[in-house]
SEFIZA-3560 file (N, C-alpha, C; in Angstrom, 3 decimals):
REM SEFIZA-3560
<numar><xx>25.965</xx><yy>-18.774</yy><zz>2.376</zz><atom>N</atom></numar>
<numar><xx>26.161</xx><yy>-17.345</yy><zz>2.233</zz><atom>CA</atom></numar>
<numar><xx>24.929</xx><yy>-16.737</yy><zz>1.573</zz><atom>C</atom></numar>
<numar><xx>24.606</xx><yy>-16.093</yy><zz>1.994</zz><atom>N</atom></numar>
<numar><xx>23.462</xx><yy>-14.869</yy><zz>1.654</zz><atom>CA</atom></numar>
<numar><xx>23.498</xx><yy>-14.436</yy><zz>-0.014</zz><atom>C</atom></numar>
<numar><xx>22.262</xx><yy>-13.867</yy><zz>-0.843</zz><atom>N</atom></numar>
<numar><xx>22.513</xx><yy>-14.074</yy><zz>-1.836</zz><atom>CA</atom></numar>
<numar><xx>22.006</xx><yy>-12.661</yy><zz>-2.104</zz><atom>C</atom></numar>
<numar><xx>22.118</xx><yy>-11.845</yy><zz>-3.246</zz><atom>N</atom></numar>
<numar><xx>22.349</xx><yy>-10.629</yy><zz>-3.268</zz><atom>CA</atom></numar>
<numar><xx>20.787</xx><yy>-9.994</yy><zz>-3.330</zz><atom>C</atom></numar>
<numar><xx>20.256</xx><yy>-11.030</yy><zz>-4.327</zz><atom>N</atom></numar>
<numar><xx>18.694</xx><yy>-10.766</yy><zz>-3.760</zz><atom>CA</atom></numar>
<numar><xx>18.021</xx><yy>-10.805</yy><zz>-2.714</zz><atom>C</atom></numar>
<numar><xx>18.399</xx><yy>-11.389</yy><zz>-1.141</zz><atom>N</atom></numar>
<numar><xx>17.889</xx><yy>-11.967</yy><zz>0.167</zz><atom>CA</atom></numar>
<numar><xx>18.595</xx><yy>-10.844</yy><zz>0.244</zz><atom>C</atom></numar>
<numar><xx>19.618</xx><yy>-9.900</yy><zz>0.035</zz><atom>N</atom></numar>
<numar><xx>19.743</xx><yy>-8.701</yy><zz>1.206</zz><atom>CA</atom></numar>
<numar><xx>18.992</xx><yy>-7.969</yy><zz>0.859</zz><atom>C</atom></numar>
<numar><xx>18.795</xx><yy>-7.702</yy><zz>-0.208</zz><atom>N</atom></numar>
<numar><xx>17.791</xx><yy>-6.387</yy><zz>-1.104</zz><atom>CA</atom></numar>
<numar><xx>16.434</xx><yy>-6.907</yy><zz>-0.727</zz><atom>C</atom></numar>
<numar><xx>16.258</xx><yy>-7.591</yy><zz>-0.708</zz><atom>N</atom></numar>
<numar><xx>14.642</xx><yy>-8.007</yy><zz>-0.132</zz><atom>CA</atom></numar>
<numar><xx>14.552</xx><yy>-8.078</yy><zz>1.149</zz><atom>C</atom></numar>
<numar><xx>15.763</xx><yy>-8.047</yy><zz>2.338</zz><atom>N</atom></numar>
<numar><xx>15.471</xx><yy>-8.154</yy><zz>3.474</zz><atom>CA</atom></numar>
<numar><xx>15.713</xx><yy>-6.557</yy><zz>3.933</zz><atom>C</atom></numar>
<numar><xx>16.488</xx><yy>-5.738</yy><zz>3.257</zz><atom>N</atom></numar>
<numar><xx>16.466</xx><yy>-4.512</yy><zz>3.081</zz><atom>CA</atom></numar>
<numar><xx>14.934</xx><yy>-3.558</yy><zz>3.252</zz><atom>C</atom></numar>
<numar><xx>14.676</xx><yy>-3.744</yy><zz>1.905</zz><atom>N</atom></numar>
<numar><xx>13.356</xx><yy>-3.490</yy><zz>1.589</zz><atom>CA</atom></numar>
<numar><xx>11.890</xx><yy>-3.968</yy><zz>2.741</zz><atom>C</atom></numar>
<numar><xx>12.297</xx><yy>-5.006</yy><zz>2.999</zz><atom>N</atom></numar>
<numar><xx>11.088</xx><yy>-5.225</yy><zz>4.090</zz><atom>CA</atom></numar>
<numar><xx>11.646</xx><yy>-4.502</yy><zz>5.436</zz><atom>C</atom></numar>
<numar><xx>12.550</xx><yy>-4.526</yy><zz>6.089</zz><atom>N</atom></numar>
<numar><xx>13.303</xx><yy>-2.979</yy><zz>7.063</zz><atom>CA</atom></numar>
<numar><xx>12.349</xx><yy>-1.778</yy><zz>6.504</zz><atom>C</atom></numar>
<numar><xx>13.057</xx><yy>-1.302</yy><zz>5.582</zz><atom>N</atom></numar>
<numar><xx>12.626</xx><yy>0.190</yy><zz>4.823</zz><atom>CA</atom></numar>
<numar><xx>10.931</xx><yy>-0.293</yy><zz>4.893</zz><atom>C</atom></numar>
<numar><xx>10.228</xx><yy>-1.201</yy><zz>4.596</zz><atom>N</atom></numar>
<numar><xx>9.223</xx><yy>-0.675</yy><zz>4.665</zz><atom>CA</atom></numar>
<numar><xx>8.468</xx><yy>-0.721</yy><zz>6.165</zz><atom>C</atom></numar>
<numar><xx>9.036</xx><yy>-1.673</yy><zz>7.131</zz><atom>N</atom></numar>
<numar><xx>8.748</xx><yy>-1.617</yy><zz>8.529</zz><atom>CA</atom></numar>
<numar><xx>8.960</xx><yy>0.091</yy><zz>9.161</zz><atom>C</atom></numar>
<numar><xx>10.004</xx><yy>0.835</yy><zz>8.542</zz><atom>N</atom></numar>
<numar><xx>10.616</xx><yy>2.044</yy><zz>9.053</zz><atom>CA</atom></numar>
<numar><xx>9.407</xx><yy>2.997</yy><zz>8.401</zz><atom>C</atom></numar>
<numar><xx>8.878</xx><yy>2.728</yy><zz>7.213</zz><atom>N</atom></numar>
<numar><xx>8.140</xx><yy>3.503</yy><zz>7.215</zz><atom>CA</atom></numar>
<numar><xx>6.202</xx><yy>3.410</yy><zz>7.602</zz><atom>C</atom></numar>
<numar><xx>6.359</xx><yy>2.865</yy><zz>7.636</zz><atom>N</atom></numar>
<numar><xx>4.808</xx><yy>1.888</yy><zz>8.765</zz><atom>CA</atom></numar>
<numar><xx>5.721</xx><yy>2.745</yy><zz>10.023</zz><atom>C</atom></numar>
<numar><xx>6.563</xx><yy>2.253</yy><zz>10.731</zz><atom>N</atom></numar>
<numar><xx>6.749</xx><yy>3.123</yy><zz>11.929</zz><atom>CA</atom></numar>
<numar><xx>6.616</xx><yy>4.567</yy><zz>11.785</zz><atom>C</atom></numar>
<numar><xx>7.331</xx><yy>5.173</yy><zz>11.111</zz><atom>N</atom></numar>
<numar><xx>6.848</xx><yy>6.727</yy><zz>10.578</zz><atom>CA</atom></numar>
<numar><xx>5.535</xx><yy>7.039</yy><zz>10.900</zz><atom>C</atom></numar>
<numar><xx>4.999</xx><yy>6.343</yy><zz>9.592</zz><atom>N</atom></numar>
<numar><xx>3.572</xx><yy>6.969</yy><zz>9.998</zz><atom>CA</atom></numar>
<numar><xx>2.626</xx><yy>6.568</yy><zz>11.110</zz><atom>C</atom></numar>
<numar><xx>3.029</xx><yy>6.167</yy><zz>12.091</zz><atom>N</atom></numar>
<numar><xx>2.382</xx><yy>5.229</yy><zz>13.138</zz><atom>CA</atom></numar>
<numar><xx>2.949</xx><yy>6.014</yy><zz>14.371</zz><atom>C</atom></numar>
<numar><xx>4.116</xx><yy>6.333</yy><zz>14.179</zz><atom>N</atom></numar>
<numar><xx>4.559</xx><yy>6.956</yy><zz>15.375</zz><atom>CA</atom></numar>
<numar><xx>4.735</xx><yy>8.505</yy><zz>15.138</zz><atom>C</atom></numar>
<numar><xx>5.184</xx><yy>9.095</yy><zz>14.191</zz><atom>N</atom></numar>
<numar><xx>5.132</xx><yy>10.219</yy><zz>13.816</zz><atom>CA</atom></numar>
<numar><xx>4.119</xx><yy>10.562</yy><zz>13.632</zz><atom>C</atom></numar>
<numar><xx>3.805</xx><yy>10.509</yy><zz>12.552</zz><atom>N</atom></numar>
<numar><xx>2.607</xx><yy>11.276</yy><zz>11.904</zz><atom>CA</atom></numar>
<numar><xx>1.102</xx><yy>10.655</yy><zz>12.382</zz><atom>C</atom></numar>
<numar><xx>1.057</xx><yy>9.905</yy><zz>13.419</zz><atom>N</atom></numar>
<numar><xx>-0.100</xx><yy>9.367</yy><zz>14.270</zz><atom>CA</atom></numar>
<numar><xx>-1.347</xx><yy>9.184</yy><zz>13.471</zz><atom>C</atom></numar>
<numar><xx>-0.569</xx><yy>8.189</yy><zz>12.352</zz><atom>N</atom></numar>
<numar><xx>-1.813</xx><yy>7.830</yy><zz>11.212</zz><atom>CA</atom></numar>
<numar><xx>-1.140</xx><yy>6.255</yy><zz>11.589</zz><atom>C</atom></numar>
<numar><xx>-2.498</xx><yy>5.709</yy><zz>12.169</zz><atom>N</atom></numar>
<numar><xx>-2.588</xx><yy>4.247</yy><zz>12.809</zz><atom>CA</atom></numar>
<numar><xx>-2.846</xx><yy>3.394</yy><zz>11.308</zz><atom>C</atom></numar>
<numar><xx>-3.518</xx><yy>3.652</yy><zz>10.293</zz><atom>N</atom></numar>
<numar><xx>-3.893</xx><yy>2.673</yy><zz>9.371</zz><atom>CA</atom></numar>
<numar><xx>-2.393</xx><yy>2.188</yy><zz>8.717</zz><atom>C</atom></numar>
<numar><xx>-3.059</xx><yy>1.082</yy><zz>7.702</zz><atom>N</atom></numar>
<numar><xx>-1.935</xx><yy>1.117</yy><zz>7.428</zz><atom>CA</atom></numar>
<numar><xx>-1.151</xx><yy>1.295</yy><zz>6.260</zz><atom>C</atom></numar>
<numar><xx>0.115</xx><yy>1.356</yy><zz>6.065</zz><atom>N</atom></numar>
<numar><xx>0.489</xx><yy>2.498</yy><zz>4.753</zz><atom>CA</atom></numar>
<numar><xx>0.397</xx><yy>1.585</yy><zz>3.769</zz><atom>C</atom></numar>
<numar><xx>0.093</xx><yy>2.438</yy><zz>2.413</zz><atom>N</atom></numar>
<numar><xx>-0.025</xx><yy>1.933</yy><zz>1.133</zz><atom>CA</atom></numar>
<numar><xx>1.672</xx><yy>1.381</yy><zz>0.502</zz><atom>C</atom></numar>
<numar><xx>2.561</xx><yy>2.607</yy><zz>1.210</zz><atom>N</atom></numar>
<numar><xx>3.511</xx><yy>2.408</yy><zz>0.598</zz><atom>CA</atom></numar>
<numar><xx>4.175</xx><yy>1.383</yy><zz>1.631</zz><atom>C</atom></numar>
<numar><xx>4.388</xx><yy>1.199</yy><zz>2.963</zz><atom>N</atom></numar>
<numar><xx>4.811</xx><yy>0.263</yy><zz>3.297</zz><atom>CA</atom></numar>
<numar><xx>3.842</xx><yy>-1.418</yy><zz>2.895</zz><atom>C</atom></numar>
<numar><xx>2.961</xx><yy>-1.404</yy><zz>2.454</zz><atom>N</atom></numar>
<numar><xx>2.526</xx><yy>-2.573</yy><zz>1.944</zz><atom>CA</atom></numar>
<numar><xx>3.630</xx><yy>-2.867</yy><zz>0.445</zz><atom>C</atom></numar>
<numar><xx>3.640</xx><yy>-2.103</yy><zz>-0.055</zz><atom>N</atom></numar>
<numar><xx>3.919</xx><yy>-2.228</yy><zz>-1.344</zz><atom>CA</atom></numar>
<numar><xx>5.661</xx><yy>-2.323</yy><zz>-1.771</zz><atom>C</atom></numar>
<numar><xx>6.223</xx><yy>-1.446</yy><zz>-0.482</zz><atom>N</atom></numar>
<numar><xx>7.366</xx><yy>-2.340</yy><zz>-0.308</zz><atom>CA</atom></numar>
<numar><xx>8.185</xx><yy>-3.481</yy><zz>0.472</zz><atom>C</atom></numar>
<numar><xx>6.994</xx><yy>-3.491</yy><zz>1.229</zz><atom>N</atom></numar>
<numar><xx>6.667</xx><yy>-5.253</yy><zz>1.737</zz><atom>CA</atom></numar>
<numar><xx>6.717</xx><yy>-5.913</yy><zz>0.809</zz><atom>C</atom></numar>
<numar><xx>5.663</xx><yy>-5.905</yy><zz>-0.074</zz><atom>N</atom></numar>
<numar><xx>5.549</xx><yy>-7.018</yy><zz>-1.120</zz><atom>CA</atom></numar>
<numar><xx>6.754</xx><yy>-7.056</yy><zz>-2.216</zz><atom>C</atom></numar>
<numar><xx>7.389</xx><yy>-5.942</yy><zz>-2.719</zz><atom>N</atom></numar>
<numar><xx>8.513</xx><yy>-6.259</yy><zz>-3.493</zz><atom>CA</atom></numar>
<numar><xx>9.812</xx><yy>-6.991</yy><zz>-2.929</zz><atom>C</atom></numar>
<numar><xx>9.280</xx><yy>-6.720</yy><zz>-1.387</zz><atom>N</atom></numar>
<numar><xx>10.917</xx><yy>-7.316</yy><zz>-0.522</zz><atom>CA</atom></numar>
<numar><xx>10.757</xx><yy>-8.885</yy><zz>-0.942</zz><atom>C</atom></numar>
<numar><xx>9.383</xx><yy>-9.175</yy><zz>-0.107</zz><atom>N</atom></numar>
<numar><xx>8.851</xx><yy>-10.581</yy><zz>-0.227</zz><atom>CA</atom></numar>
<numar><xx>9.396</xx><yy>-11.217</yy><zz>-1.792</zz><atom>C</atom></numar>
<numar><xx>8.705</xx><yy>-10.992</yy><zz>-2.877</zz><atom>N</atom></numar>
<numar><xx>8.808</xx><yy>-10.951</yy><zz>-4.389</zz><atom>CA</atom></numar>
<numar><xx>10.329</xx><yy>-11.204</yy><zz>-4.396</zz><atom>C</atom></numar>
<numar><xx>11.669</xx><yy>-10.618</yy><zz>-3.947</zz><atom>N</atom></numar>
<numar><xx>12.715</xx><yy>-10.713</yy><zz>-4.183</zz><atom>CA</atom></numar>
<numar><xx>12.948</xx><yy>-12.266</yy><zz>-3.193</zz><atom>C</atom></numar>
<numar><xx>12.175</xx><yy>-12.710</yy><zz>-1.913</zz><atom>N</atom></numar>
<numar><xx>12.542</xx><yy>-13.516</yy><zz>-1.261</zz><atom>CA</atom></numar>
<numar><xx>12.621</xx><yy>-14.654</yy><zz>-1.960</zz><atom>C</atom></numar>
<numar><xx>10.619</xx><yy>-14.844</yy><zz>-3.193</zz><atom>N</atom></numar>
<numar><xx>10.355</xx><yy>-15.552</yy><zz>-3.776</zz><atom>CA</atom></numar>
<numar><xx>11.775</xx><yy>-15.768</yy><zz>-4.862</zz><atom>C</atom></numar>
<numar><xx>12.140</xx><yy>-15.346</yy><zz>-5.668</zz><atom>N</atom></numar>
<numar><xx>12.929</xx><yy>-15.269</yy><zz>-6.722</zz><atom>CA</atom></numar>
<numar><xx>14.126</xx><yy>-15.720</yy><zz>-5.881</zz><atom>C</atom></numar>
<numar><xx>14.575</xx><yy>-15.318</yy><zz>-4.937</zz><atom>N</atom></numar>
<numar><xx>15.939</xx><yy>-16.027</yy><zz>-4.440</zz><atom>CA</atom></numar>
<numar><xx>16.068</xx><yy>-16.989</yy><zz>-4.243</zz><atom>C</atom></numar>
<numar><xx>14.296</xx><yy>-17.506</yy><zz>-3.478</zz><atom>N</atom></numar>
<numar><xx>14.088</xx><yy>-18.924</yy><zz>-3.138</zz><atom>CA</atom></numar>
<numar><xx>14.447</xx><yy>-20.081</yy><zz>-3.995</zz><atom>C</atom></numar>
<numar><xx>13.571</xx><yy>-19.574</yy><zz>-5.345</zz><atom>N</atom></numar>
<numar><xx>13.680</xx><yy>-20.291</yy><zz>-6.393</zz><atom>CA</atom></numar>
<numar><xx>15.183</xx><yy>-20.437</yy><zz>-6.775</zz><atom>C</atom></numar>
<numar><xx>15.772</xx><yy>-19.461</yy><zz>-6.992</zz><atom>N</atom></numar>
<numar><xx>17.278</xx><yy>-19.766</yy><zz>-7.450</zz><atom>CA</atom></numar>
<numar><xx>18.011</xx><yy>-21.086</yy><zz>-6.787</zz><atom>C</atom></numar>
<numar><xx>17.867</xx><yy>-20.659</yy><zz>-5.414</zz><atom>N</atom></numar>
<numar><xx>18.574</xx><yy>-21.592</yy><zz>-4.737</zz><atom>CA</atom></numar>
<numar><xx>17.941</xx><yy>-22.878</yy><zz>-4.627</zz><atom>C</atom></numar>
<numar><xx>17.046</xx><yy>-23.137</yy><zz>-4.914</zz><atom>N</atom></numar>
<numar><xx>16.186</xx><yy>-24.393</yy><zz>-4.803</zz><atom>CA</atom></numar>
<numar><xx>15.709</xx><yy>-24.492</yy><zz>-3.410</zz><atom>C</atom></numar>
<numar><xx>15.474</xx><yy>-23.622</yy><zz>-2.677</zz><atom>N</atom></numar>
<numar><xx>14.647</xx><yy>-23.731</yy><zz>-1.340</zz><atom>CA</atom></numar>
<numar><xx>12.986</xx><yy>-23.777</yy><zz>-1.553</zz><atom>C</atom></numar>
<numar><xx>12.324</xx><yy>-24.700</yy><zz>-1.944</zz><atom>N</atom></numar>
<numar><xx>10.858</xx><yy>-24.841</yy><zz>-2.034</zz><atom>CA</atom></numar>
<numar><xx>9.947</xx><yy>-23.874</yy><zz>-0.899</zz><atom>C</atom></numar>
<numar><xx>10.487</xx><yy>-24.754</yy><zz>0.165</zz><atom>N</atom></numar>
<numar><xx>9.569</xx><yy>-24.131</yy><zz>1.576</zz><atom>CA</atom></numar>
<numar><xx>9.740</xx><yy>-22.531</yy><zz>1.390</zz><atom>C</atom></numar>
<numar><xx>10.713</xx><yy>-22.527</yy><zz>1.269</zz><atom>N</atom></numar>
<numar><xx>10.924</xx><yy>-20.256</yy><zz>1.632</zz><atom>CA</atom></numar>
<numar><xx>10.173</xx><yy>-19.866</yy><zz>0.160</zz><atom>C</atom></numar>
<numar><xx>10.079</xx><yy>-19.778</yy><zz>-0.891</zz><atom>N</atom></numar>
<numar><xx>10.017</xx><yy>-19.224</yy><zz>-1.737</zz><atom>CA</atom></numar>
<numar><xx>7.937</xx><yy>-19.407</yy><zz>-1.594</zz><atom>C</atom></numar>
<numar><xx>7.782</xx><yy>-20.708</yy><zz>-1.395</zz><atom>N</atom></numar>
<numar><xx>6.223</xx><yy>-20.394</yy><zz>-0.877</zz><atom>CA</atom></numar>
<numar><xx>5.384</xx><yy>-20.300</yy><zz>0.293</zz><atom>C</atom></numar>
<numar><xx>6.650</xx><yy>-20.028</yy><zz>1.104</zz><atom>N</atom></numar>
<numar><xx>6.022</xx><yy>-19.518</yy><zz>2.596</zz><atom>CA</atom></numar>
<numar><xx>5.846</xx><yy>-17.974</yy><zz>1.989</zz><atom>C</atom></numar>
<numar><xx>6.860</xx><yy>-17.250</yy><zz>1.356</zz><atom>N</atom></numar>
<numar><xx>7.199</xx><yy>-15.595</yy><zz>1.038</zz><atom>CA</atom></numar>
<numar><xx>6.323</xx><yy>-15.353</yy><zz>0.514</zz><atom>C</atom></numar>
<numar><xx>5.630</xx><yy>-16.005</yy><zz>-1.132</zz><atom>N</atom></numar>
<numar><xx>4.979</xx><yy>-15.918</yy><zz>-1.843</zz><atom>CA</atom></numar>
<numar><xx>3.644</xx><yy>-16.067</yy><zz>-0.977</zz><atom>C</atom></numar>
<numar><xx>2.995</xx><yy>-16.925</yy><zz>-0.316</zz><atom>N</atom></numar>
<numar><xx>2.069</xx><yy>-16.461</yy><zz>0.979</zz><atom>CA</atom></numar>
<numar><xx>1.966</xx><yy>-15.254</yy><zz>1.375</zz><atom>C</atom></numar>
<numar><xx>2.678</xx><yy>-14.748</yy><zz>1.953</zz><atom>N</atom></numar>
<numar><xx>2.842</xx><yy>-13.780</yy><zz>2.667</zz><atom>CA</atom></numar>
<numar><xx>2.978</xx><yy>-12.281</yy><zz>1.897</zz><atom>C</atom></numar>
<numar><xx>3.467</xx><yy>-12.498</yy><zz>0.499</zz><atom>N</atom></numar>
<numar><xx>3.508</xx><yy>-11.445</yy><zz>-0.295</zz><atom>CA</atom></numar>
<numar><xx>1.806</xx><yy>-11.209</yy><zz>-0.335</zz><atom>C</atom></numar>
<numar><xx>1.127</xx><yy>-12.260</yy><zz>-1.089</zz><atom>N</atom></numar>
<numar><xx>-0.101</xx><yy>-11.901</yy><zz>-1.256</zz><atom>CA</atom></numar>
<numar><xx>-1.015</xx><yy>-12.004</yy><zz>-0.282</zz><atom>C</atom></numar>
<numar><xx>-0.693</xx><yy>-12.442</yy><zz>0.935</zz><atom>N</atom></numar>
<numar><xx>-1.485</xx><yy>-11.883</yy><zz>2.429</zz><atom>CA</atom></numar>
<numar><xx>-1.247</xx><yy>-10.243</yy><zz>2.249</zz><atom>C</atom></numar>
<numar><xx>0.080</xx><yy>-9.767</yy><zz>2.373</zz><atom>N</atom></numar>
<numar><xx>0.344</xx><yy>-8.537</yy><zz>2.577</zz><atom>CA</atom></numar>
<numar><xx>-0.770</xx><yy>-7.443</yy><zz>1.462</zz><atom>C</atom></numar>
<numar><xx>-0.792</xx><yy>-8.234</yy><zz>-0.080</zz><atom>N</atom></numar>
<numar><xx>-1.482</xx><yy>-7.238</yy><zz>-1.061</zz><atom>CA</atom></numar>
<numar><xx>-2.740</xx><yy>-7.042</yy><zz>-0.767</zz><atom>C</atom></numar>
<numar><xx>-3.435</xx><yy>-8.320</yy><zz>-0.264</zz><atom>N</atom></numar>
<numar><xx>-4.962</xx><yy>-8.649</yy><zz>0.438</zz><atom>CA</atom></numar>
<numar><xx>-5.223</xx><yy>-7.618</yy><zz>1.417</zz><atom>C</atom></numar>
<numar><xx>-4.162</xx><yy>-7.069</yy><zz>2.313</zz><atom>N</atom></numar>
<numar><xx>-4.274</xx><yy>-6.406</yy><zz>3.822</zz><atom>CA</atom></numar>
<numar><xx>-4.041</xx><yy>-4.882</yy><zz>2.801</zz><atom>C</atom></numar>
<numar><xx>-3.312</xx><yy>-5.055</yy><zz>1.846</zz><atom>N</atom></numar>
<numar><xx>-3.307</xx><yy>-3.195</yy><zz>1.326</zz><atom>CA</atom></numar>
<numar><xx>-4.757</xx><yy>-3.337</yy><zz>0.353</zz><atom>C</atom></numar>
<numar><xx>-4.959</xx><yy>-4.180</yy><zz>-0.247</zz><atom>N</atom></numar>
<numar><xx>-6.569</xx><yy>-4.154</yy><zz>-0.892</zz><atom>CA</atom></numar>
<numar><xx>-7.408</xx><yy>-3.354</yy><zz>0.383</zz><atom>C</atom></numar>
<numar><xx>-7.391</xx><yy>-3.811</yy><zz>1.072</zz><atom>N</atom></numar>
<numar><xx>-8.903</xx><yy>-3.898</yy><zz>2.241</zz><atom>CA</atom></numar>
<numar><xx>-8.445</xx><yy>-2.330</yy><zz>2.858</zz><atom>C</atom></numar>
<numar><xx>-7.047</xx><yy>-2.172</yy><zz>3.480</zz><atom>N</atom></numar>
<numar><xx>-6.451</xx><yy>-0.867</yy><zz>3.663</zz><atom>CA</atom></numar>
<numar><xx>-7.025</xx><yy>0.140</yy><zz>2.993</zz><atom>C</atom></numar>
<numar><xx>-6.649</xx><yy>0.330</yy><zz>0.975</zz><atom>N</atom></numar>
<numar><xx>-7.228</xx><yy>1.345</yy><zz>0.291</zz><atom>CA</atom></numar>
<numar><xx>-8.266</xx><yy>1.338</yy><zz>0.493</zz><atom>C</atom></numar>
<numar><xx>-9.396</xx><yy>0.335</yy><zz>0.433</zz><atom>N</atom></numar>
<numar><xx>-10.683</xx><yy>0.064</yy><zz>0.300</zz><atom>CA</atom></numar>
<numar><xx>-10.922</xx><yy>1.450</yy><zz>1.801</zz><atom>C</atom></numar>
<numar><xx>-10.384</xx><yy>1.107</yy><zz>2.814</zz><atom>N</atom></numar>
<numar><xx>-10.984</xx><yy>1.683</yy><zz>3.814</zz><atom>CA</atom></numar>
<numar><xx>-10.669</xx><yy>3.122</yy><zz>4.119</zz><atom>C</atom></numar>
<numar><xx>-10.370</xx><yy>3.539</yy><zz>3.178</zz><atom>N</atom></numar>
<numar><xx>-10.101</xx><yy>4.682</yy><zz>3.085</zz><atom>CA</atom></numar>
<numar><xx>-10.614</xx><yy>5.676</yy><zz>2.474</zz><atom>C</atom></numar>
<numar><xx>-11.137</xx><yy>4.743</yy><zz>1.161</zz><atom>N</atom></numar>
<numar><xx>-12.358</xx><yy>6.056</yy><zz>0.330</zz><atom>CA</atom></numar>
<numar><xx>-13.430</xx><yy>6.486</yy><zz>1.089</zz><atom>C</atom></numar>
//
């Protein structure tokens, strides 16, 4: 059974896909968003912490990967913007 942190973090990475779509399809700003990075990475962050609870090794540092791929891709993002 699913654990209350894996919905809120799988939540959160939705919400931030929805808003990357927003501005990608709406507002026809192709880069990519600061704020969907950033609630990428807290979704991820909650994946890590669930991982750990449950004792799943592999998920908690596949997420943790991927959290800080994601911060790396909003580094270079802001960067390209000034």
């Amino acid at each position: 059974m699913p654990s209350g942190l894996m919905i809120i973090g799988l939540v959160l990475i939705l919400l931030g896909w929805l808003v990357q779509l927003y501005y990608s399809a709406v507002r026809k700003i192709l880069a990519l968003s600061l704020k969907f990075v950033m609630i990428y990475v807290v979704g991820c962050i909650l994946l890590v912490i669930d991982g750990l609870q449950t004792g799943n090794t592999l998920i908690w540092i596949l997420n943790l990967v991927i959290a800080v791929i994601a911060l790396v891709a909003g580094f270079f993002a802001k960067k390209a913007r000034k």
